[in-house]
N, C-alpha and C positions, 0 to 999 in steps of 0.2 A: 179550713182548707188545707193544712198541715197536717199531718202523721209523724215524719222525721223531724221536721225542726219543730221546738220550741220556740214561740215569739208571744211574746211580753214588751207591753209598751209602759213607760214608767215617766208620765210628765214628759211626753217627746222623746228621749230617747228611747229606740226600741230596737231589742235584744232579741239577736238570731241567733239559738243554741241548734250547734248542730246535734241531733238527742238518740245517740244509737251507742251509748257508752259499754254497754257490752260486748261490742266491738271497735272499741276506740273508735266511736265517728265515721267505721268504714262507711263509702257512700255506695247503698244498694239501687235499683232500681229507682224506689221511691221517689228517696233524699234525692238520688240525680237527676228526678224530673223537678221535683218541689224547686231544687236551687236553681234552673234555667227559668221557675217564675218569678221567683220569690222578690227579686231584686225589682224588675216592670212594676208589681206592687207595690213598693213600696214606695217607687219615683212618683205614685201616684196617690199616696195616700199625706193627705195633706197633714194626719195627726203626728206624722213623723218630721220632725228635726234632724236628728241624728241614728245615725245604724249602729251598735256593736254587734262584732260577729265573734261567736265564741263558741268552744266544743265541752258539750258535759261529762263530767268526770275528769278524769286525769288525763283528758288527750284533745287537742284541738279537731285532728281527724288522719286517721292512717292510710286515706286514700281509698282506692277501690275496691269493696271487697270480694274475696278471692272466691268463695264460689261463683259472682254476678259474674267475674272476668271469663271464669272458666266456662261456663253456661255462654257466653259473647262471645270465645275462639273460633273460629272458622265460620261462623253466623255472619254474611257479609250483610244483609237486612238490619239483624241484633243492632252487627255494629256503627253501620252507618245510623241508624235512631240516637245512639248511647253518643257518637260525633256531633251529630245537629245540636243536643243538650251541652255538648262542652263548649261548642261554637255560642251558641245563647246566653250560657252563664257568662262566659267571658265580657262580650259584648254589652250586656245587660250593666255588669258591673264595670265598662268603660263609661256606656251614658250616665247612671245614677249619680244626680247633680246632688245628694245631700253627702255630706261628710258619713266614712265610715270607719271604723275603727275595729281592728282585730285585738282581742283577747287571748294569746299564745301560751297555751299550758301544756307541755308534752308535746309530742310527735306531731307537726304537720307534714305532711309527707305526700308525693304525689298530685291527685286534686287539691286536698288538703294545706300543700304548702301555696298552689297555684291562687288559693282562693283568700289566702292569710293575705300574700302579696299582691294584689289585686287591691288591697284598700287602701284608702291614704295615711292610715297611721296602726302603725304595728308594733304592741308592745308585749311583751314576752318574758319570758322566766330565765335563766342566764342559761338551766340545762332544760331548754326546751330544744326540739331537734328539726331543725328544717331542710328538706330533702324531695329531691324530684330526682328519684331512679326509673324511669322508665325504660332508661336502656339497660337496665340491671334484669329487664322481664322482656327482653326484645321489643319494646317500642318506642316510637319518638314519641319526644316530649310533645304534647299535640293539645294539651288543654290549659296551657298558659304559659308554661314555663318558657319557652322559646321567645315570648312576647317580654315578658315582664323583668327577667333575670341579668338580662344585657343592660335592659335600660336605667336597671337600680345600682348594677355593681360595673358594669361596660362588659366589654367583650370579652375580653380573657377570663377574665372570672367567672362569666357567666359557661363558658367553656369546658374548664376547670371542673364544675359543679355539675354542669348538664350531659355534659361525655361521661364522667364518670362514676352519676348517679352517690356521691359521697354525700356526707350528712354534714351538715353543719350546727354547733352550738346556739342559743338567743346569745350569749356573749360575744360569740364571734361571726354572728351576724350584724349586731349591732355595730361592731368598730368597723365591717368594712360597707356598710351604710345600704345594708340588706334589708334591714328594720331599723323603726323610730329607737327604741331602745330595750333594753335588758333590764329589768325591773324585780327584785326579790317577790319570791312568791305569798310573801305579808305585807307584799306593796301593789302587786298588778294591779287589783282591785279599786285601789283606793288612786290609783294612776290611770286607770281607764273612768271613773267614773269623774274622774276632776277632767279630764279633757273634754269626755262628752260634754258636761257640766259647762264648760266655757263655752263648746262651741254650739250649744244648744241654746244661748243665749247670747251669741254675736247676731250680727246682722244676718240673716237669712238668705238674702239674695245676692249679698256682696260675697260671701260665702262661695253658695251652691253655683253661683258663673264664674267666681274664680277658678271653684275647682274643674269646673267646665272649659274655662281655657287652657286651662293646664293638661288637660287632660287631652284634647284638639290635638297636641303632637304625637301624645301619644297612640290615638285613634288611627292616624295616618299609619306609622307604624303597626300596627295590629292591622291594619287591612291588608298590607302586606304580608303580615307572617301567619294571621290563624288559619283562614281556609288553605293555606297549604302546609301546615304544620299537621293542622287536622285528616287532613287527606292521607299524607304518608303516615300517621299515626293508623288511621283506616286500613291502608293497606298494610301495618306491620302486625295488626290484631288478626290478620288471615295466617299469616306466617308460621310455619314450623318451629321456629326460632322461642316466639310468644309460647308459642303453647308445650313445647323442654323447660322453657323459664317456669309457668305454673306447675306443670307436674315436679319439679324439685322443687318449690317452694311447698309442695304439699308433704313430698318426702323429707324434706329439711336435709339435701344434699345439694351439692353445688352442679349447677346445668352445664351441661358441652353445647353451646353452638355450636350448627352447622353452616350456619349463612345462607337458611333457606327459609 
Protein backbone atom coordinates (compact mmCIF):
# COMPACT_ATOMS: atom_id res chain seq x y z
CA UNK A 1 0.00 0.00 0.00
CA UNK A 2 3.27 2.22 0.33
CA UNK A 3 5.55 3.63 -2.46
CA UNK A 4 7.30 6.44 -0.24
CA UNK A 5 7.64 4.88 2.97
CA UNK A 6 9.22 2.01 3.88
CA UNK A 7 7.56 -0.06 6.75
CA UNK A 8 9.06 -3.08 8.23
CA UNK A 9 7.71 -4.69 11.36
CA UNK A 10 10.35 -6.32 13.62
CA UNK A 11 8.62 -8.45 16.67
CA UNK A 12 6.01 -5.33 17.21
CA UNK A 13 7.95 -2.70 16.67
CA UNK A 14 7.41 -1.13 13.27
CA UNK A 15 9.55 1.17 11.26
CA UNK A 16 8.38 4.07 9.17
CA UNK A 17 11.15 5.16 6.92
CA UNK A 18 10.39 8.02 5.28
CA UNK A 19 12.33 6.48 1.70
CA UNK A 20 12.86 9.53 -0.97
CA UNK A 21 16.65 9.88 0.05
CA UNK A 22 17.54 11.29 -3.07
CA UNK A 23 16.02 14.16 -2.06
CA UNK A 24 16.44 14.18 1.47
CA UNK A 25 12.83 12.79 2.40
CA UNK A 26 11.28 15.75 0.51
CA UNK A 27 7.62 14.92 0.78
CA UNK A 28 5.98 14.83 -2.73
CA UNK A 29 2.58 14.30 -3.62
CA UNK A 30 2.70 10.62 -2.78
CA UNK A 31 4.64 10.49 0.63
CA UNK A 32 1.94 13.44 1.49
CA UNK A 33 -1.01 11.38 0.87
CA UNK A 34 0.69 7.84 2.22
CA UNK A 35 1.43 9.93 5.72
CA UNK A 36 -2.22 11.33 6.21
CA UNK A 37 -2.97 7.23 6.25
CA UNK A 38 -0.30 5.74 7.36
CA UNK A 39 -0.78 6.64 10.96
CA UNK A 40 -5.09 5.41 11.01
CA UNK A 41 -3.28 2.08 9.98
CA UNK A 42 -1.39 1.46 12.13
CA UNK A 43 -3.79 2.65 15.30
CA UNK A 44 -5.42 -0.36 13.72
CA UNK A 45 -3.13 -2.97 13.15
CA UNK A 46 -2.99 -4.87 16.26
CA UNK A 47 0.67 -6.44 15.19
CA UNK A 48 2.10 -3.25 16.18
CA UNK A 49 3.43 -2.22 19.58
CA UNK A 50 5.45 0.40 18.85
CA UNK A 51 6.13 3.11 15.91
CA UNK A 52 9.75 4.31 15.02
CA UNK A 53 9.70 7.14 12.50
CA UNK A 54 12.72 7.62 10.74
CA UNK A 55 14.19 9.12 7.29
CA UNK A 56 16.61 7.13 4.83
CA UNK A 57 19.89 8.26 4.29
CA UNK A 58 21.43 10.97 5.84
CA UNK A 59 18.29 13.17 6.44
CA UNK A 60 15.16 12.57 8.55
CA UNK A 61 13.21 14.82 5.72
CA UNK A 62 13.73 18.38 4.08
CA UNK A 63 10.16 19.16 4.10
CA UNK A 64 8.18 19.84 0.89
CA UNK A 65 9.57 19.32 -2.16
CA UNK A 66 10.21 22.35 -4.32
CA UNK A 67 8.80 21.37 -7.55
CA UNK A 68 5.34 19.72 -5.64
CA UNK A 69 5.29 23.48 -3.98
CA UNK A 70 5.78 25.31 -7.15
CA UNK A 71 3.28 23.04 -9.24
CA UNK A 72 0.58 24.02 -5.65
CA UNK A 73 1.24 27.98 -6.08
CA UNK A 74 -1.73 29.85 -7.08
CA UNK A 75 -3.78 26.23 -7.37
CA UNK A 76 -6.46 27.18 -4.91
CA UNK A 77 -7.95 23.24 -5.38
CA UNK A 78 -4.10 21.80 -5.50
CA UNK A 79 -3.81 23.52 -2.28
CA UNK A 80 -6.65 23.16 -0.46
CA UNK A 81 -6.30 18.90 -1.05
CA UNK A 82 -2.30 19.13 -0.08
CA UNK A 83 -4.15 21.38 3.53
CA UNK A 84 -6.93 18.50 4.15
CA UNK A 85 -3.48 15.91 4.18
CA UNK A 86 -1.58 18.21 6.71
CA UNK A 87 -4.85 18.74 8.78
CA UNK A 88 -5.14 14.47 8.66
CA UNK A 89 -1.50 13.76 9.40
CA UNK A 90 -1.66 15.97 12.30
CA UNK A 91 -4.68 14.64 13.79
CA UNK A 92 -4.07 11.08 12.97
CA UNK A 93 -0.84 11.46 14.78
CA UNK A 94 -2.63 13.20 18.01
CA UNK A 95 -5.09 9.92 18.26
CA UNK A 96 -2.37 7.20 17.61
CA UNK A 97 -2.63 5.56 21.20
CA UNK A 98 0.61 3.37 20.58
CA UNK A 99 4.04 5.06 21.58
CA UNK A 100 6.14 6.43 18.84
CA UNK A 101 9.49 7.35 18.49
CA UNK A 102 11.47 9.54 16.10
CA UNK A 103 14.80 8.70 14.76
CA UNK A 104 16.54 12.25 13.86
CA UNK A 105 19.60 12.12 11.48
CA UNK A 106 20.11 15.33 9.50
CA UNK A 107 17.80 18.00 8.63
CA UNK A 108 14.05 17.97 9.66
CA UNK A 109 12.79 20.87 8.38
CA UNK A 110 9.37 21.96 7.70
CA UNK A 111 6.66 18.94 7.45
CA UNK A 112 9.69 17.17 8.42
CA UNK A 113 10.50 18.81 11.71
CA UNK A 114 6.49 19.09 12.31
CA UNK A 115 6.28 15.34 12.11
CA UNK A 116 9.61 14.45 14.20
CA UNK A 117 7.79 16.52 16.96
CA UNK A 118 4.56 15.14 16.83
CA UNK A 119 5.95 11.92 18.58
CA UNK A 120 6.46 11.24 22.08
CA UNK A 121 10.04 10.63 22.07
CA UNK A 122 12.64 12.34 19.91
CA UNK A 123 16.05 11.26 19.73
CA UNK A 124 18.52 12.85 17.58
CA UNK A 125 22.07 13.32 16.47
CA UNK A 126 23.78 16.54 18.31
CA UNK A 127 24.16 18.14 14.44
CA UNK A 128 20.91 17.21 13.32
CA UNK A 129 18.88 20.45 12.28
CA UNK A 130 15.42 21.24 13.24
CA UNK A 131 13.68 23.98 11.62
CA UNK A 132 10.17 25.14 10.37
CA UNK A 133 10.78 28.30 7.91
CA UNK A 134 7.84 28.61 6.38
CA UNK A 135 7.87 32.13 6.69
CA UNK A 136 11.30 32.14 5.15
CA UNK A 137 8.92 30.99 1.58
CA UNK A 138 5.91 33.39 2.56
CA UNK A 139 3.75 30.96 4.49
CA UNK A 140 2.46 30.16 7.86
CA UNK A 141 3.45 27.57 9.77
CA UNK A 142 0.02 25.67 9.10
CA UNK A 143 1.07 21.91 9.26
CA UNK A 144 2.07 21.53 12.87
CA UNK A 145 4.36 23.77 13.87
CA UNK A 146 2.10 26.42 15.42
CA UNK A 147 0.53 23.38 17.53
CA UNK A 148 3.45 21.66 18.71
CA UNK A 149 6.39 24.28 19.19
CA UNK A 150 4.65 26.39 22.06
CA UNK A 151 3.55 23.54 23.87
CA UNK A 152 7.15 21.75 23.93
CA UNK A 153 9.35 24.90 24.51
CA UNK A 154 6.24 27.85 25.56
CA UNK A 155 5.63 30.84 23.87
CA UNK A 156 8.65 32.81 23.45
CA UNK A 157 10.57 30.41 22.05
CA UNK A 158 8.26 28.92 20.08
CA UNK A 159 8.10 32.64 18.58
CA UNK A 160 11.62 33.09 18.38
CA UNK A 161 11.85 29.88 16.06
CA UNK A 162 8.44 30.15 14.18
CA UNK A 163 8.77 34.18 13.15
CA UNK A 164 12.10 33.63 12.13
CA UNK A 165 12.09 30.42 10.59
CA UNK A 166 16.05 29.85 12.24
CA UNK A 167 17.41 26.32 12.63
CA UNK A 168 18.08 24.77 15.52
CA UNK A 169 20.94 22.03 16.61
CA UNK A 170 19.71 18.03 18.30
CA UNK A 171 21.97 19.61 20.97
CA UNK A 172 20.35 22.58 21.49
CA UNK A 173 17.25 21.21 21.08
CA UNK A 174 17.61 18.98 23.59
CA UNK A 175 18.69 21.49 26.53
CA UNK A 176 15.93 23.66 25.83
CA UNK A 177 13.32 20.39 25.97
CA UNK A 178 12.54 20.51 22.16
CA UNK A 179 13.47 16.73 21.95
CA UNK A 180 14.11 13.65 24.36
CA UNK A 181 17.68 13.83 23.71
CA UNK A 182 20.91 14.30 21.54
CA UNK A 183 22.42 10.98 21.19
CA UNK A 184 26.00 10.47 19.22
CA UNK A 185 25.45 9.08 15.88
CA UNK A 186 27.14 5.41 16.98
CA UNK A 187 24.48 5.69 19.74
CA UNK A 188 21.02 6.77 17.96
CA UNK A 189 20.48 3.26 17.02
CA UNK A 190 21.33 1.47 19.81
CA UNK A 191 19.06 4.35 21.93
CA UNK A 192 16.03 3.99 19.75
CA UNK A 193 15.91 0.44 19.67
CA UNK A 194 16.45 0.15 23.60
CA UNK A 195 13.40 2.43 24.16
CA UNK A 196 11.17 0.74 21.66
CA UNK A 197 12.55 -2.38 23.19
CA UNK A 198 11.11 -1.34 26.70
CA UNK A 199 8.22 -0.01 25.60
CA UNK A 200 7.29 -2.72 23.42
CA UNK A 201 7.22 -4.87 26.41
CA UNK A 202 5.49 -2.67 29.05
CA UNK A 203 2.10 -2.99 29.69
CA UNK A 204 0.11 -2.14 26.51
CA UNK A 205 -2.75 -0.55 27.56
CA UNK A 206 -1.57 1.25 30.63
CA UNK A 207 0.79 2.56 28.10
CA UNK A 208 -1.30 3.50 24.87
CA UNK A 209 -4.23 5.43 27.47
CA UNK A 210 -1.55 7.08 29.28
CA UNK A 211 -0.43 8.47 26.26
CA UNK A 212 -4.10 9.09 25.36
CA UNK A 213 -4.51 11.29 28.28
CA UNK A 214 -1.77 12.97 27.92
CA UNK A 215 -2.28 13.67 24.86
CA UNK A 216 -6.39 15.01 25.68
CA UNK A 217 -4.88 18.48 26.36
CA UNK A 218 -3.05 18.55 23.88
CA UNK A 219 -6.12 17.67 21.41
CA UNK A 220 -7.97 20.64 22.90
CA UNK A 221 -5.31 22.79 21.81
CA UNK A 222 -4.80 21.65 18.36
CA UNK A 223 -8.61 22.12 17.79
CA UNK A 224 -8.04 25.32 18.29
CA UNK A 225 -5.03 26.09 16.27
CA UNK A 226 -4.79 23.56 13.14
CA UNK A 227 -7.88 24.52 11.00
CA UNK A 228 -6.89 27.90 11.41
CA UNK A 229 -3.36 27.61 11.14
CA UNK A 230 -4.15 25.60 7.96
CA UNK A 231 -6.51 28.03 6.47
CA UNK A 232 -4.07 31.00 6.49
CA UNK A 233 -1.33 28.61 5.51
CA UNK A 234 -4.00 28.11 2.41
CA UNK A 235 -4.40 31.39 1.77
CA UNK A 236 -0.62 32.29 1.93
CA UNK A 237 0.25 29.38 -0.68
CA UNK A 238 -2.10 31.69 -3.22
CA UNK A 239 0.11 34.83 -2.35
CA UNK A 240 2.65 36.51 -4.44
CA UNK A 241 4.80 36.60 -1.52
CA UNK A 242 4.96 32.37 -1.73
CA UNK A 243 5.64 32.33 -5.04
CA UNK A 244 9.11 35.30 -5.03
CA UNK A 245 10.19 33.01 -2.11
CA UNK A 246 10.11 29.76 -4.61
CA UNK A 247 11.44 31.47 -7.62
CA UNK A 248 14.71 32.60 -5.59
CA UNK A 249 15.03 29.47 -4.02
CA UNK A 250 15.30 28.11 -7.44
CA UNK A 251 17.68 30.97 -8.45
CA UNK A 252 19.62 30.57 -5.07
CA UNK A 253 19.13 34.54 -4.51
CA UNK A 254 17.61 36.07 -1.82
CA UNK A 255 13.57 37.12 -2.31
CA UNK A 256 12.08 40.82 -1.85
CA UNK A 257 8.73 40.72 -0.50
CA UNK A 258 6.19 42.60 -1.27
CA UNK A 259 3.41 41.97 1.23
CA UNK A 260 1.17 40.56 -1.37
Amino acid sequence: HYQFLKVTNDGGVLTVMLNRPEVKNAANPGMHGELSRIFGDIDRDDAVKVVVLTGAGNAFSAGGDLDWLTGLQGDPVATAASIANDRRIQNALLDLEKPIIARVVGPAVGLGCSLALFCDFVYATPDARFADPHVLVGLVAGDGGAVVWPQLVGYARARRYLLTGDPITGTEAAEIGLITAAVPADAIDAAVAAMAARLASGPAFALKWTKAAINAGLKVTATAVIDRAAAFENLTMLMQDHRIALEAMRSRTKPVFTGH
